[in-house]
N, CA, C and O atoms as a GROMACS GRO file, in nm:
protein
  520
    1UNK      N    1   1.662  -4.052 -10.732
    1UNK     CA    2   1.548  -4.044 -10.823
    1UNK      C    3   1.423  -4.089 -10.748
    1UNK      O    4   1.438  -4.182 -10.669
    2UNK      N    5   1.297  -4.034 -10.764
    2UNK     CA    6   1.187  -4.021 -10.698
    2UNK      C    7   1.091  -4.111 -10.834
    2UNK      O    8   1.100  -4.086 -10.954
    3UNK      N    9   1.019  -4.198 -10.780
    3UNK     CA   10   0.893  -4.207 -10.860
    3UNK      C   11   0.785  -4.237 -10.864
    3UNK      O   12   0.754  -4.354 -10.841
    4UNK      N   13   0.683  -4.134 -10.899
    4UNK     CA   14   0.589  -4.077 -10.800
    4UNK      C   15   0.452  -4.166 -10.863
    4UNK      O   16   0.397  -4.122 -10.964
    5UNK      N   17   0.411  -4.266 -10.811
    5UNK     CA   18   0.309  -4.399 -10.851
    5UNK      C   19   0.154  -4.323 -10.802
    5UNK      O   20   0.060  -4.400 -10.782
    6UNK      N   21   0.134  -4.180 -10.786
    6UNK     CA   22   0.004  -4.190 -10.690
    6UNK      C   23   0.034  -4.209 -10.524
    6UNK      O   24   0.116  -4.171 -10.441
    7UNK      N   25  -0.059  -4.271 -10.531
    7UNK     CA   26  -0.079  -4.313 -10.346
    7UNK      C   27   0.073  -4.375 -10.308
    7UNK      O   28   0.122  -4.366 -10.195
    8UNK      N   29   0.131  -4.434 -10.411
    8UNK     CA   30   0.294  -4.502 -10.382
    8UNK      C   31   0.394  -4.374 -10.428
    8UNK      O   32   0.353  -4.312 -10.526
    9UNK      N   33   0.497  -4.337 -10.381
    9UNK     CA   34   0.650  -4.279 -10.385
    9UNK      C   35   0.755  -4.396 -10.395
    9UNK      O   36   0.738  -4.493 -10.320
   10UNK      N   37   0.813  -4.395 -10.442
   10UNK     CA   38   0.971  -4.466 -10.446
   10UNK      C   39   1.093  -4.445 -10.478
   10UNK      O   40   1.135  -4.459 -10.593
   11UNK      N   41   1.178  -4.403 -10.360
   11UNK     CA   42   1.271  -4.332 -10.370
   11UNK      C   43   1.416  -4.427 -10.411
   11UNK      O   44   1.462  -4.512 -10.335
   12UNK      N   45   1.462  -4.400 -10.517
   12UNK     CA   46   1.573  -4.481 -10.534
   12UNK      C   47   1.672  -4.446 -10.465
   12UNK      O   48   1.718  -4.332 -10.468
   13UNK      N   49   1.742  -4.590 -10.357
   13UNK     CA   50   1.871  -4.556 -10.295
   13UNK      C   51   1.998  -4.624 -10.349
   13UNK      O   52   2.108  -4.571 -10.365
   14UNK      N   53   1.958  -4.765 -10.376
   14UNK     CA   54   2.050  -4.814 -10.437
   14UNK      C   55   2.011  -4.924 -10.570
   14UNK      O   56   1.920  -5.004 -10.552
   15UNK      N   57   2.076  -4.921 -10.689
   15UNK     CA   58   2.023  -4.980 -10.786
   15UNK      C   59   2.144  -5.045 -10.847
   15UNK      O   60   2.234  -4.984 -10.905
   16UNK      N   61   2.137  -5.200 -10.822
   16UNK     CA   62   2.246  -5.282 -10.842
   16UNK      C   63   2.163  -5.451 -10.890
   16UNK      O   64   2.062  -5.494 -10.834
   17UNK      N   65   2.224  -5.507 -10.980
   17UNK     CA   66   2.190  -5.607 -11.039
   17UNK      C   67   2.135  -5.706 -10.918
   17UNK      O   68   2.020  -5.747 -10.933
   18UNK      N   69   2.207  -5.748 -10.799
   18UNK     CA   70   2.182  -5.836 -10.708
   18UNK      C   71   2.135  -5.755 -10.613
   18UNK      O   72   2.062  -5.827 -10.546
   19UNK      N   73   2.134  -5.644 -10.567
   19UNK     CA   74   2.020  -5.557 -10.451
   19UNK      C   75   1.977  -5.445 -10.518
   19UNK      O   76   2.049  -5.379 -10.593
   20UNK      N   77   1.827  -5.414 -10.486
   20UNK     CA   78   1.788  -5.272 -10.468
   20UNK      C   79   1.768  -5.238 -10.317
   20UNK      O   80   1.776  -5.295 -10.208
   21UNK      N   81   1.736  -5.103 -10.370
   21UNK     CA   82   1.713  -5.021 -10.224
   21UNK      C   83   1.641  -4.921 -10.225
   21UNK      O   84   1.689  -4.815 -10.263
   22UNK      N   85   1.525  -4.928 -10.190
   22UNK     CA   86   1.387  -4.806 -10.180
   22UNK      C   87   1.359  -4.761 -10.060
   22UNK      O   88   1.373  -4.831  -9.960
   23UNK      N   89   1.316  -4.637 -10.057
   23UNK     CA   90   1.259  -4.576  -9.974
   23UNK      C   91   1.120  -4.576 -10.032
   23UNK      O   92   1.110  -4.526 -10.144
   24UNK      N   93   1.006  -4.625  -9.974
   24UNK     CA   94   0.875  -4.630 -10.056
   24UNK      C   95   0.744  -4.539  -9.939
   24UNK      O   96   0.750  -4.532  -9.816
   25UNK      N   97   0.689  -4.510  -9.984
   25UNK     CA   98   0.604  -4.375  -9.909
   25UNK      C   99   0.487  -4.395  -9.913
   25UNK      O  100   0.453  -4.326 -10.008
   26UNK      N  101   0.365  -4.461  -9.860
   26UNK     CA  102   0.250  -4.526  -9.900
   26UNK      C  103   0.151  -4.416  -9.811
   26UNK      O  104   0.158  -4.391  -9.690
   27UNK      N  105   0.064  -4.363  -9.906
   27UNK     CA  106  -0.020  -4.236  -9.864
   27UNK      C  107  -0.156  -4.364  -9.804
   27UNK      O  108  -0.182  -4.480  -9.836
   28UNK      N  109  -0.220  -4.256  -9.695
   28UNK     CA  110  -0.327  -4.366  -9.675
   28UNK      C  111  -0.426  -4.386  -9.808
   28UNK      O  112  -0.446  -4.309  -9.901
   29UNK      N  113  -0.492  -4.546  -9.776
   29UNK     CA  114  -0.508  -4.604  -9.891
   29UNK      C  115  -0.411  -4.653 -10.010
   29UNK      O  116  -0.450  -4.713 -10.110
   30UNK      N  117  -0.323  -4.630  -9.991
   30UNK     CA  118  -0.211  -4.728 -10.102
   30UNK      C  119  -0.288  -4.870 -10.082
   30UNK      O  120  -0.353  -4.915  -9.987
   31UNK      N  121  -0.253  -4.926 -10.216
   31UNK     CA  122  -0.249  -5.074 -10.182
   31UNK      C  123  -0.191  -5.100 -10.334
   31UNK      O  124  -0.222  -5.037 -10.436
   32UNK      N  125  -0.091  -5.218 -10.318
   32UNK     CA  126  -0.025  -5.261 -10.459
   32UNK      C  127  -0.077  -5.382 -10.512
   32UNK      O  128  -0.007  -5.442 -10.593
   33UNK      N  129  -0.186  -5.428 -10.479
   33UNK     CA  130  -0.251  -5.536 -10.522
   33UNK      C  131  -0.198  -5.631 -10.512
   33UNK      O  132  -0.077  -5.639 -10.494
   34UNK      N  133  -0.294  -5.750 -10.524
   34UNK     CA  134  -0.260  -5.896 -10.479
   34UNK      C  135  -0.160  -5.968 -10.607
   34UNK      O  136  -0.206  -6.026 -10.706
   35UNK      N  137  -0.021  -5.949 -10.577
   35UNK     CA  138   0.043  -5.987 -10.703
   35UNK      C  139   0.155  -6.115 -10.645
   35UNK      O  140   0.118  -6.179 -10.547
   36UNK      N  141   0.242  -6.136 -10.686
   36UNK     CA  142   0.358  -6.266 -10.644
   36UNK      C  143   0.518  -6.171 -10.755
   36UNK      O  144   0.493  -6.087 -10.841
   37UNK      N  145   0.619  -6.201 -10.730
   37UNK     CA  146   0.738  -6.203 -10.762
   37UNK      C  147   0.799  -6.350 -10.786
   37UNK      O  148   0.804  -6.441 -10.704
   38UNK      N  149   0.850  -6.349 -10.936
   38UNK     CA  150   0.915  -6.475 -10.921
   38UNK      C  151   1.051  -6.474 -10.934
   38UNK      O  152   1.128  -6.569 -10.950
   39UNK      N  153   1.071  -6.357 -10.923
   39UNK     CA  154   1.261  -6.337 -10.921
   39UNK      C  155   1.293  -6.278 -10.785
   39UNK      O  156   1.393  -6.312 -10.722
   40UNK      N  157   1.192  -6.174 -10.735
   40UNK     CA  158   1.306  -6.101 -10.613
   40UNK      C  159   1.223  -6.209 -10.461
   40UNK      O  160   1.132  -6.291 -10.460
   41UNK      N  161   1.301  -6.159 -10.368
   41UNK     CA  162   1.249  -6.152 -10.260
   41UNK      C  163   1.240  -6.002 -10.207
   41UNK      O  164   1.330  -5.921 -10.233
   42UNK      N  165   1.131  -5.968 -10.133
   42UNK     CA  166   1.080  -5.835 -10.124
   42UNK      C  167   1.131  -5.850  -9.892
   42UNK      O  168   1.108  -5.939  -9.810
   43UNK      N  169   1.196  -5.725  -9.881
   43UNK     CA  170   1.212  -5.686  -9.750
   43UNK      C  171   1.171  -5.596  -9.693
   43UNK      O  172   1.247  -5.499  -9.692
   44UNK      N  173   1.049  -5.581  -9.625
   44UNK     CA  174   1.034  -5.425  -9.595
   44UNK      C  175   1.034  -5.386  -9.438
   44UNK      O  176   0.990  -5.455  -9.346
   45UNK      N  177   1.080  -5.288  -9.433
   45UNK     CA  178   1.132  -5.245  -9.291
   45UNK      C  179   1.054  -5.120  -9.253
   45UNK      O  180   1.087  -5.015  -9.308
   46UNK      N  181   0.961  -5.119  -9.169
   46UNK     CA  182   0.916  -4.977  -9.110
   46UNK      C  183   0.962  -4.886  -9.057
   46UNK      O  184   1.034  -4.891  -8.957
   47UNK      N  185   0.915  -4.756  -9.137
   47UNK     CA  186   0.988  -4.680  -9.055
   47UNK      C  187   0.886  -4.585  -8.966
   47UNK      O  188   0.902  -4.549  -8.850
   48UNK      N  189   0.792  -4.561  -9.042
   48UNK     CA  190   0.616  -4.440  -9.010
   48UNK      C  191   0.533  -4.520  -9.035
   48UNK      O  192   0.552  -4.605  -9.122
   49UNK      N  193   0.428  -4.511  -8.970
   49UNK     CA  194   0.282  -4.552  -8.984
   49UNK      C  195   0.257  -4.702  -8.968
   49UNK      O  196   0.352  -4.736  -8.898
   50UNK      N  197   0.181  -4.814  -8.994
   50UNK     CA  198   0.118  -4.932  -9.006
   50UNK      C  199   0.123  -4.961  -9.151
   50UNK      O  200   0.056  -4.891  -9.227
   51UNK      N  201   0.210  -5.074  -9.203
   51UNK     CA  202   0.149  -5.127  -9.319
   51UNK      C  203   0.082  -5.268  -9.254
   51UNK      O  204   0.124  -5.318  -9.149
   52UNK      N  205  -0.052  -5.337  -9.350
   52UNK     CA  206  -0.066  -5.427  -9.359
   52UNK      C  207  -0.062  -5.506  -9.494
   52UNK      O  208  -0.090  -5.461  -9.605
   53UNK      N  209  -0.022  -5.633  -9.462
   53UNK     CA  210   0.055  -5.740  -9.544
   53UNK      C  211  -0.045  -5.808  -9.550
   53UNK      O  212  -0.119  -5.813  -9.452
   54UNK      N  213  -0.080  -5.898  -9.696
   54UNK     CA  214  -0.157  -5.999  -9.685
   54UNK      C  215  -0.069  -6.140  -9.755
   54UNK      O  216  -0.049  -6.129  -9.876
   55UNK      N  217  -0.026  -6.243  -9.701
   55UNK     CA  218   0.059  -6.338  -9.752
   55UNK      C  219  -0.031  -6.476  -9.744
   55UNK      O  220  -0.072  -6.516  -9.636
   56UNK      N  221  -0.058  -6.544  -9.865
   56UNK     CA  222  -0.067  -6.644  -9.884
   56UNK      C  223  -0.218  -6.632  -9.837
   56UNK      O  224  -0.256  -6.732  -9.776
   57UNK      N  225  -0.311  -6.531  -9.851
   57UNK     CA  226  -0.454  -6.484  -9.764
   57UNK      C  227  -0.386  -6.535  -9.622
   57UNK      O  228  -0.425  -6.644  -9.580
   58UNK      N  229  -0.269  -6.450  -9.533
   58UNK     CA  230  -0.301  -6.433  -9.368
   58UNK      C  231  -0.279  -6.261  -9.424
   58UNK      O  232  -0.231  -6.206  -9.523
   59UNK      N  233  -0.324  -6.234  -9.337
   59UNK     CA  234  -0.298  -6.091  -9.268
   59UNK      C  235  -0.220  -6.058  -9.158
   59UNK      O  236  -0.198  -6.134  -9.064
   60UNK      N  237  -0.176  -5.937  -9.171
   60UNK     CA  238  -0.050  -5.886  -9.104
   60UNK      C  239  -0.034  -5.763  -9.063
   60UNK      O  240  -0.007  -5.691  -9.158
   61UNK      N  241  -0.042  -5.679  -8.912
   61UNK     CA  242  -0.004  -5.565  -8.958
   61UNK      C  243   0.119  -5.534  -8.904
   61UNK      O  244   0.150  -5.576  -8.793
   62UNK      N  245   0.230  -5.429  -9.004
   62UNK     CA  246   0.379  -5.389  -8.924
   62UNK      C  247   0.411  -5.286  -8.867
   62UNK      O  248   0.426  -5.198  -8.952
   63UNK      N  249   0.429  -5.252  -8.774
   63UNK     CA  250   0.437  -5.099  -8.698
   63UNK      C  251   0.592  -5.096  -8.716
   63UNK      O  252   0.680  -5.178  -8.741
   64UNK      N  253   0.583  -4.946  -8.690
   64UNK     CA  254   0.739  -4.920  -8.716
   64UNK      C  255   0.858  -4.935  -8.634
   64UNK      O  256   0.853  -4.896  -8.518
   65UNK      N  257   0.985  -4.998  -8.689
   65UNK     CA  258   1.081  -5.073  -8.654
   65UNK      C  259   1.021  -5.234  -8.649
   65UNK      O  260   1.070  -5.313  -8.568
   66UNK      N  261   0.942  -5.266  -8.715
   66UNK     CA  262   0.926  -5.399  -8.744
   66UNK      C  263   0.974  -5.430  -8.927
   66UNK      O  264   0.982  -5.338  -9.007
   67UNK      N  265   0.999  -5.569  -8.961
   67UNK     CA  266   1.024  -5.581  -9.050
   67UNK      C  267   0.914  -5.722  -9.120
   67UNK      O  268   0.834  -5.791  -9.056
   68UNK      N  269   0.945  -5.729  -9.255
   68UNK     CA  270   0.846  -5.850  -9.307
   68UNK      C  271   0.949  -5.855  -9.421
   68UNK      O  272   1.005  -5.755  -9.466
   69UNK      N  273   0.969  -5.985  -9.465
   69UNK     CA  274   1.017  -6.051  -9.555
   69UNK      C  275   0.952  -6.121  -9.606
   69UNK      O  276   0.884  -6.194  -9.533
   70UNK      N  277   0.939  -6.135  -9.754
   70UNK     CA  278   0.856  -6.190  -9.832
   70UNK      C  279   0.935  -6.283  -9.994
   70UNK      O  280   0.970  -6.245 -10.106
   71UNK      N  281   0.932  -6.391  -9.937
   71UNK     CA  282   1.000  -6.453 -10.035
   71UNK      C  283   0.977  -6.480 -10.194
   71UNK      O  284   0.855  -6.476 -10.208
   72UNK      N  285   1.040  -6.506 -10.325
   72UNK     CA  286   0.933  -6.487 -10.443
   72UNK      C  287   0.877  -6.580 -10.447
   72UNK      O  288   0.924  -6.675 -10.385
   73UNK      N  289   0.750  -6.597 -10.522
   73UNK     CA  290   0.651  -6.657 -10.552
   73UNK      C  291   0.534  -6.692 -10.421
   73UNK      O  292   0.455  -6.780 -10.384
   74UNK      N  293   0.591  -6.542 -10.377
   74UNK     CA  294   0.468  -6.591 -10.262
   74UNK      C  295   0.354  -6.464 -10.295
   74UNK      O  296   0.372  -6.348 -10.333
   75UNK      N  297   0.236  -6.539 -10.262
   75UNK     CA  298   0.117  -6.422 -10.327
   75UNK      C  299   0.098  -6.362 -10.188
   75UNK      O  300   0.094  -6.403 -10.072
   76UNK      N  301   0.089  -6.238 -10.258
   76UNK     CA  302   0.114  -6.128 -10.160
   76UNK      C  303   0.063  -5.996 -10.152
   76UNK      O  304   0.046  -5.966 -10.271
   77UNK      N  305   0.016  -5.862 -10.059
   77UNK     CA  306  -0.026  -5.769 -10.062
   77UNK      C  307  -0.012  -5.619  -9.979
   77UNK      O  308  -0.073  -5.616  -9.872
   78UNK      N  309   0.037  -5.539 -10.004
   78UNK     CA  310   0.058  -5.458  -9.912
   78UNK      C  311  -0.011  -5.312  -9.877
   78UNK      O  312  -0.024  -5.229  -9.967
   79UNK      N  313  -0.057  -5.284  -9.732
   79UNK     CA  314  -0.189  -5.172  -9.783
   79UNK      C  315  -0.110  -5.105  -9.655
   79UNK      O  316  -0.036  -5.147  -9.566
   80UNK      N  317  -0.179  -4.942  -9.703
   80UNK     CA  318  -0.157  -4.819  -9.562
   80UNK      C  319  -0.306  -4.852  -9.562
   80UNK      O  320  -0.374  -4.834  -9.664
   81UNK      N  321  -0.354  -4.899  -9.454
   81UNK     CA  322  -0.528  -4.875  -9.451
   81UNK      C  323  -0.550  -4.760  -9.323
   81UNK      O  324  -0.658  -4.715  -9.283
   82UNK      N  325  -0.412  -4.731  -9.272
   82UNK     CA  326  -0.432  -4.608  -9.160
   82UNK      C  327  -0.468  -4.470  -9.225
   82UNK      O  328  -0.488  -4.460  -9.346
   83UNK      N  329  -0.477  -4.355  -9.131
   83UNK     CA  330  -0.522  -4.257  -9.194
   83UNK      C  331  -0.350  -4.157  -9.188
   83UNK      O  332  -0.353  -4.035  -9.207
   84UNK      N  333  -0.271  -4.199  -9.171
   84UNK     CA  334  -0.159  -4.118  -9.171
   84UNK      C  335  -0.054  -4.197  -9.273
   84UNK      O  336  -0.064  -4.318  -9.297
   85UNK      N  337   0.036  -4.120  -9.322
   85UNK     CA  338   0.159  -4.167  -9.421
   85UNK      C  339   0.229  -4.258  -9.351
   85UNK      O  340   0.255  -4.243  -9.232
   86UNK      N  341   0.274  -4.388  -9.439
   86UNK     CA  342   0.349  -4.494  -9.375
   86UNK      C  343   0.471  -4.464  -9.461
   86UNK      O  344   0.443  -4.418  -9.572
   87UNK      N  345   0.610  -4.483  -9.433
   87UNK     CA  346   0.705  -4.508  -9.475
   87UNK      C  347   0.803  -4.606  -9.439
   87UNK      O  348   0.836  -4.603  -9.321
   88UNK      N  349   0.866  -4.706  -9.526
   88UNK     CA  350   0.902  -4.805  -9.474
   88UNK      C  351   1.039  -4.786  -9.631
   88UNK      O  352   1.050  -4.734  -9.741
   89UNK      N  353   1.130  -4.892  -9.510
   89UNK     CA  354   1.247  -4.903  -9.670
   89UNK      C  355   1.240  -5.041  -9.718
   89UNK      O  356   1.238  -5.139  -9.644
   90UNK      N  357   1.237  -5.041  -9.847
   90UNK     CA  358   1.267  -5.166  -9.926
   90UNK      C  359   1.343  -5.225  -9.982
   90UNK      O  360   1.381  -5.176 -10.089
   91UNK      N  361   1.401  -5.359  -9.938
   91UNK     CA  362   1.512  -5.416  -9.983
   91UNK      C  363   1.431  -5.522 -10.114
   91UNK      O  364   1.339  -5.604 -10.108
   92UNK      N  365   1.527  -5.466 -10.242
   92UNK     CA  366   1.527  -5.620 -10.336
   92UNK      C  367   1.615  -5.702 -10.370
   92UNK      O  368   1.724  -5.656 -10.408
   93UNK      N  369   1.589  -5.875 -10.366
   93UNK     CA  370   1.696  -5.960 -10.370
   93UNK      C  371   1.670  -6.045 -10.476
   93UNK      O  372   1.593  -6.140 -10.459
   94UNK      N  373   1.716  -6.026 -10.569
   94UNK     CA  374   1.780  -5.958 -10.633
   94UNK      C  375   1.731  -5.782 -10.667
   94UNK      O  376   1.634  -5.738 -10.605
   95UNK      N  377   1.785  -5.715 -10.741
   95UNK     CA  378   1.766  -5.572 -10.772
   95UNK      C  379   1.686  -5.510 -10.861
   95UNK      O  380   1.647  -5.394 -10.855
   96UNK      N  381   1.656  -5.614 -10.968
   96UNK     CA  382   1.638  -5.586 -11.085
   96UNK      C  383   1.475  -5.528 -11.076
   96UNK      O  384   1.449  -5.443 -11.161
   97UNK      N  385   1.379  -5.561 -10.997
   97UNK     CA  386   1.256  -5.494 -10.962
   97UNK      C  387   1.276  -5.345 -10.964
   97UNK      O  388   1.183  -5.266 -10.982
   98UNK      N  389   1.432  -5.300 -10.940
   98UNK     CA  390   1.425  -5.109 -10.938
   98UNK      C  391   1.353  -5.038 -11.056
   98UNK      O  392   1.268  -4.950 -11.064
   99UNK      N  393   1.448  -5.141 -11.178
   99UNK     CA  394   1.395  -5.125 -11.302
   99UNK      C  395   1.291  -5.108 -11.387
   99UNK      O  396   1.281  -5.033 -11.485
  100UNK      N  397   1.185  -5.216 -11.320
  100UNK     CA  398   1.050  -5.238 -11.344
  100UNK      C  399   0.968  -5.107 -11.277
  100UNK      O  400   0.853  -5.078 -11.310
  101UNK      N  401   1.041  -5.040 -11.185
  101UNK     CA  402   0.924  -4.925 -11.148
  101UNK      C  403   0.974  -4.773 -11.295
  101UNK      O  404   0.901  -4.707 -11.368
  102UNK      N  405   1.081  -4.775 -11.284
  102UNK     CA  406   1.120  -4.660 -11.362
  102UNK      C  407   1.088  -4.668 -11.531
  102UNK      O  408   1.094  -4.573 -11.608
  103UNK      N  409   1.047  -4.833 -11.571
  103UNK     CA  410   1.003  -4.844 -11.678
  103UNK      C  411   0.859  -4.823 -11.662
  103UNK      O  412   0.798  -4.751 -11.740
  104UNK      N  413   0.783  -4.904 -11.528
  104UNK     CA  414   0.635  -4.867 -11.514
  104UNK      C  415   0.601  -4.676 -11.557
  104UNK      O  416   0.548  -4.628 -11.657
  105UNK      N  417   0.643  -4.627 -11.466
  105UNK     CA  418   0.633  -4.474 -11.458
  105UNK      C  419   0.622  -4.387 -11.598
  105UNK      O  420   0.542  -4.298 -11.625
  106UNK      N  421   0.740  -4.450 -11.686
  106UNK     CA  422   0.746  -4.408 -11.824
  106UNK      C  423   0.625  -4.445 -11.903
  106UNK      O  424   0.572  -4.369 -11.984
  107UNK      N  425   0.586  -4.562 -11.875
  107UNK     CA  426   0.450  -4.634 -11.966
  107UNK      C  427   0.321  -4.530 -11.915
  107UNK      O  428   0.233  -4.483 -11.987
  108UNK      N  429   0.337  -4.513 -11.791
  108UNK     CA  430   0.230  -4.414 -11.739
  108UNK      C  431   0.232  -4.296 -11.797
  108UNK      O  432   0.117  -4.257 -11.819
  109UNK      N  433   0.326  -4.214 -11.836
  109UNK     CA  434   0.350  -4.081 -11.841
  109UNK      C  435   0.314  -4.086 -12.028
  109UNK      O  436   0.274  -3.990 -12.094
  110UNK      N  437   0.344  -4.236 -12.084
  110UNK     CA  438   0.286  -4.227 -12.193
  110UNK      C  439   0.225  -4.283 -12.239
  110UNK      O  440   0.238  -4.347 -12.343
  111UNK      N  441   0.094  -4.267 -12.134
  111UNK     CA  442  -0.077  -4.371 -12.149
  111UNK      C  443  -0.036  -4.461 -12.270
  111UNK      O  444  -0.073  -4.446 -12.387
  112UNK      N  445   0.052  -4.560 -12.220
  112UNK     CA  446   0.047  -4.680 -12.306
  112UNK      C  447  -0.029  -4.760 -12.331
  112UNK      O  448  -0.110  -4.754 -12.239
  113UNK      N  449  -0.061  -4.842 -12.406
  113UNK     CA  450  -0.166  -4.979 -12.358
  113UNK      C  451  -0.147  -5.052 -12.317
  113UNK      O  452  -0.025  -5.066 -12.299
  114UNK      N  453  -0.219  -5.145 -12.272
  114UNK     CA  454  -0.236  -5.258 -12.142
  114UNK      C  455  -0.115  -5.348 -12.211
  114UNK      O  456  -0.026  -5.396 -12.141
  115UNK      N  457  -0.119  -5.366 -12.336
  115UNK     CA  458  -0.060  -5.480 -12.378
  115UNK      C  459   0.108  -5.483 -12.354
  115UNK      O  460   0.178  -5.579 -12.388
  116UNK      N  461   0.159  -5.364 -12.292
  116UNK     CA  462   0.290  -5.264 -12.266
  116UNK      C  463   0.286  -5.297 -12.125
  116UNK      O  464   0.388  -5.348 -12.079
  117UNK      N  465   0.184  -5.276 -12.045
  117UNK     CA  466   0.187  -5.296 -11.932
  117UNK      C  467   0.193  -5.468 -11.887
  117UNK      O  468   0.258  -5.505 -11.789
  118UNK      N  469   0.142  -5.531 -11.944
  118UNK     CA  470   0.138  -5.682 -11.952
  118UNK      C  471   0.238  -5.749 -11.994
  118UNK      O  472   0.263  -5.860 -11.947
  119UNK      N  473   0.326  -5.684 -12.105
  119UNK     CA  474   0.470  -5.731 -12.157
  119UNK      C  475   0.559  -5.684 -12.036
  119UNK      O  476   0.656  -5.751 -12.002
  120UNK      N  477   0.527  -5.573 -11.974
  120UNK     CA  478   0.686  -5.485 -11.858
  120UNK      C  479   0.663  -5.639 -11.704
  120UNK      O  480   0.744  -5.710 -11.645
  121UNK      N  481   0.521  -5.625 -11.699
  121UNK     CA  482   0.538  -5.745 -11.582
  121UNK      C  483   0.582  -5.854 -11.644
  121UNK      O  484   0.682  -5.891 -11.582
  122UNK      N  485   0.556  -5.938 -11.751
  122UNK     CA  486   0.635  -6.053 -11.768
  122UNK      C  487   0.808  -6.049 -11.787
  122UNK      O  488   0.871  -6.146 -11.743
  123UNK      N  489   0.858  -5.973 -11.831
  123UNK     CA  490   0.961  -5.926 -11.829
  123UNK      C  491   1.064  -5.942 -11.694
  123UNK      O  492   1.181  -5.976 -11.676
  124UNK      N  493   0.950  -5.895 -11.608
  124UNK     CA  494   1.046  -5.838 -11.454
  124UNK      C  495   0.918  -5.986 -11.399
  124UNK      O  496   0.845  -5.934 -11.314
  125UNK      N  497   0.891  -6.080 -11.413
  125UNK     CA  498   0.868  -6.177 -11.321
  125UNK      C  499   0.725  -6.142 -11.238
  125UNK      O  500   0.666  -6.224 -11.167
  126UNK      N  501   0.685  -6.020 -11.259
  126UNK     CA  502   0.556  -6.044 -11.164
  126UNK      C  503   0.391  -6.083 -11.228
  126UNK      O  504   0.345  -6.058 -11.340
  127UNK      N  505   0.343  -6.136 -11.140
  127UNK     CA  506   0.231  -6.175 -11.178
  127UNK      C  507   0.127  -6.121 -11.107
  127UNK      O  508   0.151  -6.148 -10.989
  128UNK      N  509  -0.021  -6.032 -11.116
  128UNK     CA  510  -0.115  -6.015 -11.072
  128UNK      C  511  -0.192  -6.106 -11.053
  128UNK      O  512  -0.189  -6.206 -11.125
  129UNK      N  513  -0.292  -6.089 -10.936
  129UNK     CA  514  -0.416  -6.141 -10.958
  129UNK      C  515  -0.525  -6.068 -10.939
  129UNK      O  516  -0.514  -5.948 -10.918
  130UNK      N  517  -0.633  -6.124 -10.942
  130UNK     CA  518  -0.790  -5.971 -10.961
  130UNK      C  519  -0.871  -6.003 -10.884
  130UNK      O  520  -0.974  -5.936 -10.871
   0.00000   0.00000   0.00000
């Protein structure tokens, strides 16, 4: 299953209570905003292009066959600021973040209100900031 965020893709590989597994596709200009996880730890592994990471305000950038691990509750950010497609795979530890995209996608497809979108992140542990 594919789900198609805009500038983000996320390809479901594996969807299990204690791991997920994404293939995620970040068009240039992606960026998922400055948010934190308080349940998973986030793994991402390059495969195409440059992502840069922003953790705890450092900056980071990962070329491919590099990896970044990102533990929860760490504030965090991830951007393609190159001009070519980055693809990288994503591990979640625990899994349950798979969930939170395939419920996001649905809320999208039915211009929900914010207050839907604000209940799905507390739910799945994440927190924005602006």
């Amino acid at each position: 299953m594919t789900i198609d965020l805009g500038k983000i893709q996320l390809r479901i590989m594996l969807s299990e209570p204690d791991l997920g597994l994404m293939e995620i596709v970040l068009h240039p200009g992606a960026d998922s905003g400055l948010h934190r996880h308080t349940q998973e730890r986030e793994t991402f592994y390059v495969l195409d292009g440059t992502l840069t990471f922003t953790l705890e305000g450092q900056t980071m950038e990962v070329s491919p066959g590099g990896s970044l691990s990102i533990p929860a509750h760490t504030l965090h950010r991830f951007q393609n600021n190159g001009l070519e497609t980055a693809r990288a795979v994503l591990i979640l530890n625990p899994g349950g973040l798979v969930n939170f995209f395939i419920k996001l996608r649905t809320l999208l497809d039915q211009q929900a209100p914010s207050e839907a979108f604000a209940r799905l992140n507390a739910d799945h542990g994440l927190e924005f900031e602006r």
